[in-house]
LUMKOL-994305 format. One record per residue (C-alpha): x negated, z, y. Coordinates in steps of 0.2 Angstrom, whole numbers, padded with zeros to 4 digits, always signed. Layout:
N
XZY/...
END
This chain:
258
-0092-0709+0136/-0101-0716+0152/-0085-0725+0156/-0075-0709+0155/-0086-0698+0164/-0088-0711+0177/-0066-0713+0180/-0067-0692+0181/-0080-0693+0194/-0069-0704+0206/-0054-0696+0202/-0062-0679+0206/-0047-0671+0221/-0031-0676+0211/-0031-0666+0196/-0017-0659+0187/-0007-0642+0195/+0005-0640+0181/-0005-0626+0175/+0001-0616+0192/+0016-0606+0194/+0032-0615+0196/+0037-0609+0211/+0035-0615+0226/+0031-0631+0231/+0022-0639+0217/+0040-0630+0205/+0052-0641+0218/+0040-0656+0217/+0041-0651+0197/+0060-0652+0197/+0063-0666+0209/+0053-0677+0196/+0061-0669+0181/+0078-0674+0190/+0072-0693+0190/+0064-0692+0171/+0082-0683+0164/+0093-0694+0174/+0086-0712+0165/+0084-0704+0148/+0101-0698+0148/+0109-0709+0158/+0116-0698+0173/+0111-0710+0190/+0117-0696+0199/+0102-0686+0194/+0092-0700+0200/+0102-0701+0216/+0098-0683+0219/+0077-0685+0217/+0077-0702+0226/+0078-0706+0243/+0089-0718+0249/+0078-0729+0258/+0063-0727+0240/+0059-0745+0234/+0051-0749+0218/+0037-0760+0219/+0024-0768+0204/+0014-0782+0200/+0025-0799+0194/+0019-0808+0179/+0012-0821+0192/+0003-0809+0201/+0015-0809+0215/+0023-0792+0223/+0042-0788+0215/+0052-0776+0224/+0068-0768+0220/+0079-0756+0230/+0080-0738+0222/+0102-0740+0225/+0098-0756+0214/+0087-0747+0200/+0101-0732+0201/+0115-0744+0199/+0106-0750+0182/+0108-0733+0173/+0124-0735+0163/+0135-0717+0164/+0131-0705+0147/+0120-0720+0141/+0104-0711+0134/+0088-0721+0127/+0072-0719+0120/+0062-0714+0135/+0050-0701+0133/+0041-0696+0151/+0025-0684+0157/+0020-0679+0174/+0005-0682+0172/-0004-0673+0189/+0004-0668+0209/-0008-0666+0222/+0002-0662+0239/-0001-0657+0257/+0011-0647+0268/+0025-0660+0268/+0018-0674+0258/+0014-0678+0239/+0010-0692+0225/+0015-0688+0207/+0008-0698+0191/+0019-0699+0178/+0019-0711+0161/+0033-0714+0151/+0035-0723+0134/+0050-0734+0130/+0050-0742+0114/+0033-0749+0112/+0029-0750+0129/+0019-0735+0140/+0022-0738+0160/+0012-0728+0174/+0022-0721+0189/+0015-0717+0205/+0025-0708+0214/+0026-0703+0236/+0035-0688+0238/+0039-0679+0257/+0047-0663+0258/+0064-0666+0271/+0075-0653+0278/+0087-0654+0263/+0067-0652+0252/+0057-0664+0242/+0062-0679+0237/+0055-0695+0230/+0051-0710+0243/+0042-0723+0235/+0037-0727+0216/+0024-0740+0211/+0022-0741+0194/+0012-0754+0179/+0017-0758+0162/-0001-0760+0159/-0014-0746+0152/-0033-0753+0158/-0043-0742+0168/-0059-0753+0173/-0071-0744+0183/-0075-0760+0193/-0056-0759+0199/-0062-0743+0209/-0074-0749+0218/-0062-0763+0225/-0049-0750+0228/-0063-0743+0240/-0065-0757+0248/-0048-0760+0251/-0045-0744+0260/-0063-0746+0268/-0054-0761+0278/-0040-0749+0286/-0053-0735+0288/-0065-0747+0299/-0050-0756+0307/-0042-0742+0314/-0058-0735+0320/-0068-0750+0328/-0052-0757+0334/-0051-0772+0322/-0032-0776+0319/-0036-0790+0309/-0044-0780+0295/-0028-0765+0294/-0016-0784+0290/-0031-0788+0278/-0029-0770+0268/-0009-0767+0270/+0004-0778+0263/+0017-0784+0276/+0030-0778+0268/+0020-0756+0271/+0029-0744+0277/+0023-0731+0286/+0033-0713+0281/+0031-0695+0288/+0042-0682+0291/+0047-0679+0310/+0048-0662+0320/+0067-0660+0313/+0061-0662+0295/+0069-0679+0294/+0062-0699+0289/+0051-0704+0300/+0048-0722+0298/+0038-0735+0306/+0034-0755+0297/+0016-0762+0296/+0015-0775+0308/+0022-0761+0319/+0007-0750+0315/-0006-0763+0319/+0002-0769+0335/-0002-0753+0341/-0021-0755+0336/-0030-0763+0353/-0043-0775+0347/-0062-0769+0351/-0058-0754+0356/-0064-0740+0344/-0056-0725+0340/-0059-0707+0340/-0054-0705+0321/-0066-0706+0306/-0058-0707+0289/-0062-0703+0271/-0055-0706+0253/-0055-0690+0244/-0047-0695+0227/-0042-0714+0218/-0032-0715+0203/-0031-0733+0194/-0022-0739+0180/-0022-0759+0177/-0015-0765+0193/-0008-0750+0204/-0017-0737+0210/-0016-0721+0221/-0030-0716+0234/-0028-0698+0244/-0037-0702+0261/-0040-0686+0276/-0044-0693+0294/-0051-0683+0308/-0044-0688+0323/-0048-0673+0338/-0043-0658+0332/-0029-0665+0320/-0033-0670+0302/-0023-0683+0294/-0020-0684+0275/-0013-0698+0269/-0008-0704+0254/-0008-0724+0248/+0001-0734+0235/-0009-0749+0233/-0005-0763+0220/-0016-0778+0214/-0007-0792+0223/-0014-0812+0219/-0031-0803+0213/-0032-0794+0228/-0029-0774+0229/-0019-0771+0245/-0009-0754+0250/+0009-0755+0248/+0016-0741+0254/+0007-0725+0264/+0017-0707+0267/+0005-0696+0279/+0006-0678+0285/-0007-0669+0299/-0011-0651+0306/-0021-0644+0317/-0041-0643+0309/
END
């Protein structure tokens, strides 16, 4: 019991909507994902082509500990036409902001339960599904958390004391940066580009949070806000456990004025 109450406590911020009405956005995040869970059960790619974006990557945890990544064209090319299987999927919980969102989702296949975490951003042509990190795995360890944390602490304290070195400790090379831009398109921008624009020693007028952290074995989800002026950030970070080490693998983030 202690464990459970204490993974509810740290979690506490990305809860299940489902319960809410399904329109809006949380009904278009709702179908988008559907789209994705209907197209691999019953084998229409074109389903799965509809909810991804083209640019999405699949990224988890090899049996080495290394980082695998596959192109989403890649993973669609693998659903064979009117081929449907065994698997059985959830959404588990949405939490979004204006144009941005992560999605949980399980799904079982056979014997075997994976976790999705899924980055959603809200185009001009409406939702649609950036970037998926997902476990085959079911542990939840509380001490898992608190690294997570610490992970996220290092690009909280690198952006805002002006320390480069610790944004390239806490972001996989291969992060990308996405956003939707003033004409409701991709916006996308690499990690070392991010961190170039970091000038060493000097600190930052920005002061960052984590608000939510959701772990399953080795990939996780963390929902962060930033105060910068008058503009709060949210963002929302894939991290996977990469060599032993948590790291963010992706990051999607949307602002307005406080």
């Amino acid at each position: 019991m202690k464990k459970i109450l204490a993974i509810i406590i740290m979690i506490t911020g990305f809860v299940p909507n489902l319960s809410a009405s399904a329109g809006g956005d949380l009904g278009e995040i709702q179908a988008v994902v559907q789209k994705y869970f209907d197209g691999t059960s019953q084998g229409k790619p074109d389903l799965v082509r509809e909810a991804f974006l083209p640019s999405l990557e699949l990224q988890f945890v090899g049996g080495e500990g290394e980082l695998r990544r596959r192109r989403g064209a890649d993973y669609i090319d693998g659903i064979k036409v009117g081929e449907a299987n065994d698997r059985v999927s959830r959404l588990v919980s949405v939490d979004f902001t204006d144009n941005a969102a992560i999605a949980k989702a399980e799904i079982t296949s056979g014997d075997r339960l994976f976790t999705d975490y899924l980055l959603l951003l809200k185009l001009k042509e409406g939702w649609r599904i950036s970037n998926k990190a997902f476990t085959r795995g079911t542990d939840v360890d509380e001490k898992e958390f608190t690294a997570v944390n610490l992970a996220v602490r290092k690009y909280f304290d690198g952006t805002e004391q002006g320390k480069p070195e610790l944004v390239a400790e806490a972001f996989l090379p291969s992060l990308e940066i996405q956003y939707v831009n003033n004409d409701g398109e991709l916006g996308r921008f690499t990690a070392p580009d991010y961190i170039a624009r970091i000038t060493p020693g000097k600190p930052y007028n920005r002061k960052g949070h984590v608000v939510s952290v959701d772990v399953t074995d080795n990939a996780a989800v963390v929902k962060a806000e930033i105060i910068m002026g008058d503009r709060l950030f949210t963002d929302y970070l894939l991290l996977l456990k990469v060599n032993g080490e948590w790291r963010a693998s992706n990051k999607i983030a949307t602002n307005r004025k406080k």
